[in-house]
C-alpha positions, -999 to +999 in steps of 0.1 A: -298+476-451-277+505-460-245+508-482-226+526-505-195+525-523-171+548-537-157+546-576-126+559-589-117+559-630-086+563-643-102+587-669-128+615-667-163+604-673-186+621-694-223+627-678-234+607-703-208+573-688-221+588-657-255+585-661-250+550-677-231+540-643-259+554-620-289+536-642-269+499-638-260+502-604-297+517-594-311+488-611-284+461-597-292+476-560-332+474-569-329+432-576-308+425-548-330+446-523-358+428-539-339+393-535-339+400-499-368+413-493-385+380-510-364+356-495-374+373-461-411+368-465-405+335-478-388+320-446-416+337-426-440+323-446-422+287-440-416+293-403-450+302-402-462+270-416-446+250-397-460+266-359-492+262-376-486+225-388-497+226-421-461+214-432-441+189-417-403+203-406-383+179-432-403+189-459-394+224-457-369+228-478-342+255-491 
């Protein structure tokens, strides 16, 4: 998945601001890839099970 946005201020930022900006939205972008990537494996995992058997279909659930 690939993305980006683009951020306009209604004042200069200093590096500093900038920096600040760049560490939050690094580490917002790092959970929600994360989030994805575990709720991926997850319904494998589960999709998995159940061709296999070991868990009934009704019991799977979200």
């Amino acid at each position: 998945m690939f993305g980006y946005i683009t951020l306009t201020s209604a004042k200069e930022l200093s590096e500093n601001e900038k920096n600040n900006l760049t560490t939050i939205f690094d580490t917002v972008s790092f959970i929600v890839g994360s989030m994805v990537a575990n709720i991926n494996y997850w319904t494998d995992a589960i999709l998995s099970a159940i061709d296999k058997g070991l868990i009934d279909p009704k019991d799977a659930k979200p």
